[in-house]
Steps between C-alpha positions, in 0.01 A plus 500: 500500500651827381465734829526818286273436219139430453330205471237444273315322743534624861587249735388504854682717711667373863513795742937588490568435866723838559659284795727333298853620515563689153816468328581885406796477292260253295243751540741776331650253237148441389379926498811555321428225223139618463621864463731375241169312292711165606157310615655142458799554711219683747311208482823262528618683837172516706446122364876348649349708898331343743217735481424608108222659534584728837849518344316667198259719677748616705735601186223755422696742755766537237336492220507872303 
């Protein structure tokens, strides 16, 4: 599942439990790939975390 594009078909969505410890140098590695247009390798990082989707919802601080 591509965290940073959309699906044509919604899937559920899980609550992101904001408890789990983020990973911020992931989180920056990912803003600065999605401010570069670099959605694979945005994708890639928040995929090889232990929390994708907070990872990626967290990058949003960074993101211009």
């Amino acid at each position: 599942m591509s965290l940073f594009r959309r699906s044509p078909q919604p899937e559920p969505i899980k609550p992101i439990d904001l408890s789990n410890p983020i990973d911020w140098d992931a989180a920056r590695r990912v803003a600065d790939a999605v401010n570069r247009g670099d959605l694979d390798e945005a994708d890639r990082i928040c995929e090889a975390t232990g929390y994708p989707r907070e990872t990626a919802f967290a990058a949003f601080r960074f993101i211009d």
